[in-house]
C-alpha positions as a Markdown table, in Angstrom:
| # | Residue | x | y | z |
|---|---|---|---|---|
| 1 | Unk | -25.7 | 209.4 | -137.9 |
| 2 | Unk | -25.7 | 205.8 | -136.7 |
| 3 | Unk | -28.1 | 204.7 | -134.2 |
| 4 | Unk | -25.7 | 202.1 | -131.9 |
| 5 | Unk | -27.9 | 200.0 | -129.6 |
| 6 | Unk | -25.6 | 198.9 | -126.5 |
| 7 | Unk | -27.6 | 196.4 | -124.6 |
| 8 | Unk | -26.8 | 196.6 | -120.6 |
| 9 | Unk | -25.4 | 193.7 | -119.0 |
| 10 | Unk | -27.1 | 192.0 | -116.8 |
| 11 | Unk | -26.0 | 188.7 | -114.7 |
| 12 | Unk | -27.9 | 186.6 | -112.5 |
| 13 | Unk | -28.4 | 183.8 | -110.2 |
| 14 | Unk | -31.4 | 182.0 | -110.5 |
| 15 | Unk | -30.9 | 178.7 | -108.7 |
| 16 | Unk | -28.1 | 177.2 | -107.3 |
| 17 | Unk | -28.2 | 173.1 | -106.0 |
| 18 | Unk | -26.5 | 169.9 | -105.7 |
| 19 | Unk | -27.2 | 167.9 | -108.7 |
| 20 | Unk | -25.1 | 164.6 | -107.7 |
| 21 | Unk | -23.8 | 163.2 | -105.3 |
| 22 | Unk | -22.1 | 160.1 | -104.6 |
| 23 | Unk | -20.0 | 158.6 | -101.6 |
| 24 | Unk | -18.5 | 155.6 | -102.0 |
| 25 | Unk | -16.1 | 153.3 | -99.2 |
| 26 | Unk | -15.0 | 150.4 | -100.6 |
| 27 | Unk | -13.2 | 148.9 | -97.9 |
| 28 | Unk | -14.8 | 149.8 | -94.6 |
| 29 | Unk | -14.7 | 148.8 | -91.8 |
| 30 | Unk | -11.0 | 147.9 | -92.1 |
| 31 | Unk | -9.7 | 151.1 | -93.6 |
| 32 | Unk | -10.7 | 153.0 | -90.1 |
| 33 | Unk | -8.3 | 150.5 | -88.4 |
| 34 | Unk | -5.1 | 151.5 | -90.2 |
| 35 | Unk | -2.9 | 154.4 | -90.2 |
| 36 | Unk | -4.3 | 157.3 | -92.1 |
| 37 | Unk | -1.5 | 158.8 | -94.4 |
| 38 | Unk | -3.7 | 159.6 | -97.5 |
| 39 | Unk | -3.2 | 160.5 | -100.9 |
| 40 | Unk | -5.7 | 162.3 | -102.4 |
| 41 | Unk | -6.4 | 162.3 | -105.8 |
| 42 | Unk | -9.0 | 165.2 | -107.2 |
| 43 | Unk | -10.4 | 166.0 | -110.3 |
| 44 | Unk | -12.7 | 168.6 | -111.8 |
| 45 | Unk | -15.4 | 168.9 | -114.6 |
| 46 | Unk | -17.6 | 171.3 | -116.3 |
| 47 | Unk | -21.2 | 171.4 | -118.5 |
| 48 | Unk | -22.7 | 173.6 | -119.5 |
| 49 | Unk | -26.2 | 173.3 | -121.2 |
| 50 | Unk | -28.2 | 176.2 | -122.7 |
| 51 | Unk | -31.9 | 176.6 | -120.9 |
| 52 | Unk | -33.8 | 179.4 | -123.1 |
| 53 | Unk | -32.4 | 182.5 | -124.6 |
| 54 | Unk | -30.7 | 183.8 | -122.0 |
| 55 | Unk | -30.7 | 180.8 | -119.2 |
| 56 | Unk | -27.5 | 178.1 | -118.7 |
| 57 | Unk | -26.9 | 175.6 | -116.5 |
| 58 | Unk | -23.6 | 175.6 | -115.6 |
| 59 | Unk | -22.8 | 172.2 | -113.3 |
| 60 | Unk | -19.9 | 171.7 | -111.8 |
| 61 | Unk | -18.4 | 168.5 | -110.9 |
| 62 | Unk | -15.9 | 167.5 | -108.1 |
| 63 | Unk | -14.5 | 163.8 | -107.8 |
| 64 | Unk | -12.2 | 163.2 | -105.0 |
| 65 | Unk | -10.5 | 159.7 | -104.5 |
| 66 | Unk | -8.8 | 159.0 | -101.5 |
| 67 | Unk | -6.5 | 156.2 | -101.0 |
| 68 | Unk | -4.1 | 154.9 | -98.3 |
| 69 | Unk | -1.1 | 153.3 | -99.7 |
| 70 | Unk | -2.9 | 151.2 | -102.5 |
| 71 | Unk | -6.1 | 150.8 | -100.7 |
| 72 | Unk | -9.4 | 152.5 | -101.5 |
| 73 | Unk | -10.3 | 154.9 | -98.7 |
| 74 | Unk | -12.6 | 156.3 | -100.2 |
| 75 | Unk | -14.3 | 158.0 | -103.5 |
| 76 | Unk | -17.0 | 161.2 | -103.1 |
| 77 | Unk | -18.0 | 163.1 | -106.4 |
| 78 | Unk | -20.4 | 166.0 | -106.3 |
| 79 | Unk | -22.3 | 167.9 | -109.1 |
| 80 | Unk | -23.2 | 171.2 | -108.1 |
| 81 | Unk | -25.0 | 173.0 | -110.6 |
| 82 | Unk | -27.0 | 176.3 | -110.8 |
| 83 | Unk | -29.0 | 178.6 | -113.1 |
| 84 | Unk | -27.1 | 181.6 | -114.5 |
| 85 | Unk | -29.4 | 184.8 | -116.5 |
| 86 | Unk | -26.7 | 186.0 | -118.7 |
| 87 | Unk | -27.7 | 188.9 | -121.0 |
| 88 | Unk | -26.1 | 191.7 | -122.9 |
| 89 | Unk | -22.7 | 189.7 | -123.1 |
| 90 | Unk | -20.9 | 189.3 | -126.3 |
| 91 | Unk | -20.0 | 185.8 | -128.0 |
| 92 | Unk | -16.8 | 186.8 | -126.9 |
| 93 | Unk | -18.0 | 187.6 | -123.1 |
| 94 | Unk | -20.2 | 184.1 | -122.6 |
| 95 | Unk | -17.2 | 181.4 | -122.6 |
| 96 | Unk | -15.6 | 183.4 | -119.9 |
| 97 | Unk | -18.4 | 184.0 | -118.0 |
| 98 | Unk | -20.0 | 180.2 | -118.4 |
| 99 | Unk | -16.4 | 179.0 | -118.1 |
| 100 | Unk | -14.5 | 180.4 | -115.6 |
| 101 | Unk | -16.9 | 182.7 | -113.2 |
| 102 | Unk | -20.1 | 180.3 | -112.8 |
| 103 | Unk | -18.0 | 177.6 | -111.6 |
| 104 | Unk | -16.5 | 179.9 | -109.6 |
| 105 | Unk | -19.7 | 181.0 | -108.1 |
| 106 | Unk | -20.6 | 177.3 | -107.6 |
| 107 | Unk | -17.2 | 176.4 | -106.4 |
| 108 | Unk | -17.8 | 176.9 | -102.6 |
| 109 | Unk | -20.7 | 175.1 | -102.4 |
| 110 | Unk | -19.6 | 171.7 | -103.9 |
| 111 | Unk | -16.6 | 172.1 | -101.7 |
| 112 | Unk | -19.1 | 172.1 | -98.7 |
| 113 | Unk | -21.1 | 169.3 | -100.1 |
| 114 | Unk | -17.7 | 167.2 | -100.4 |
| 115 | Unk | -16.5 | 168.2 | -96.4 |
| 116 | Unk | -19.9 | 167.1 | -95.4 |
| 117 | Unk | -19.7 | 163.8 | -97.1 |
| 118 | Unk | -16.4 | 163.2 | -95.8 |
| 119 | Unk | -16.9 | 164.1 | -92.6 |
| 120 | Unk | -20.2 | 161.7 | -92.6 |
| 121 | Unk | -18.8 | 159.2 | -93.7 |
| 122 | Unk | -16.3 | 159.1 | -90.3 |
| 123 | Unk | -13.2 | 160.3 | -91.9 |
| 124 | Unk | -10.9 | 163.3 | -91.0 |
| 125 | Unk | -11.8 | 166.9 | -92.7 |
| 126 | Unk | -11.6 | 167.4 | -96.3 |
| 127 | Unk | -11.6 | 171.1 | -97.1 |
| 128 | Unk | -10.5 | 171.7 | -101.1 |
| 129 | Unk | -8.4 | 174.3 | -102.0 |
| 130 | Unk | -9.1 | 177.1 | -103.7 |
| 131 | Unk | -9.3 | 176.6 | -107.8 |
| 132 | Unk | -7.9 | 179.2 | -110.4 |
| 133 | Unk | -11.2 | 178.9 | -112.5 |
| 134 | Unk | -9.8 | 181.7 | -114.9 |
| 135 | Unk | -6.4 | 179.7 | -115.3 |
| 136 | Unk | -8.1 | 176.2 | -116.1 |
| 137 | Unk | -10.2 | 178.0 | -118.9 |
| 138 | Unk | -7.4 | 179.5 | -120.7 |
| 139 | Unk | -5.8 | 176.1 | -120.1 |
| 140 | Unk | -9.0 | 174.6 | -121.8 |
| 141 | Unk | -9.0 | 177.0 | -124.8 |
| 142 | Unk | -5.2 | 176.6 | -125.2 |
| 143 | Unk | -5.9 | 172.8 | -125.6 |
| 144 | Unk | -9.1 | 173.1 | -127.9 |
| 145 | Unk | -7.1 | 175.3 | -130.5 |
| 146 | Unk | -4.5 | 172.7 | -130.2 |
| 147 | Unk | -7.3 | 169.9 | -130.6 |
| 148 | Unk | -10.4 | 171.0 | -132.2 |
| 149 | Unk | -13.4 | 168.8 | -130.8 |
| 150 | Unk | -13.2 | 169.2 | -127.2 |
| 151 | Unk | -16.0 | 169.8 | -125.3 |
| 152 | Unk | -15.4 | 170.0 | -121.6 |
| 153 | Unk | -13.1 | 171.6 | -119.2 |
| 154 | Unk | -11.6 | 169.0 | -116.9 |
């Protein structure tokens, strides 16, 4: 009879911090004299780098660029970044898990870190949406299959 050796999953946090941060207004003072009808431009990025054996850091960048009409209001990007213990998982297990739920994990932080810096800075209250983590990963894999080479989910 074969012996099968299931190794128990385990998952852990081990540190979770902001790794950058940037904030960035361009044209102050005048931009607080003129009407605020902003367009917001955001975009999102992922690394992941392998610690030890079991140990990633999965950091999770947010950039934000704000602008009124074609002026630069102003431009905040955060790296929040933590220390995931991921064991047991299959290959098949560890692109979802570093992909989609780490970032999620880190997601509510670096939208704090970004509503602090806005608000800080004197303008009105950013507060980021909610992000589909799992959706943007397929998205990723869909476009690496399609284009072998790429690294990063953006």
């Amino acid at each position: 009879m074969a012996e099968e050796t299931t190794q128990e999953k385990q998952f852990s946090i081990q540190k979770i911090y902001t790794k950058d941060i940037s904030f960035e207004t361009p044209n102050a003072p005048k931009i607080f004299t003129e009407k605020w009808e902003p367009s917001v431009d955001f975009n999102l990025g992922t690394h992941v780098e392998p610690l030890d054996d079991d140990l990633y850091e999965v950091a999770l960048t947010v950039t934000v660029t704000v602008k009124c009409d074609d002026t630069s209001a102003y431009l905040v990007e955060a790296t929040q970044a933590g220390i995931f213990s991921l064991n047991g998982f299959s290959e098949q297990e560890m692109g979802p898990m570093l992909g989609s739920f780490c970032p999620n994990i880190l997601f509510p932080y670096a939208r704090e870190v970004v509503s602090d810096l806005v608000a800080k800075g004197g303008f009105p209250q950013l507060l980021l949406a909610p992000v589909n983590f799992d959706a943007l990963y397929a998205q990723h894999l869909q476009q690496s299959q399609q284009a072998p080479g790429s690294e990063s989910v953006n």
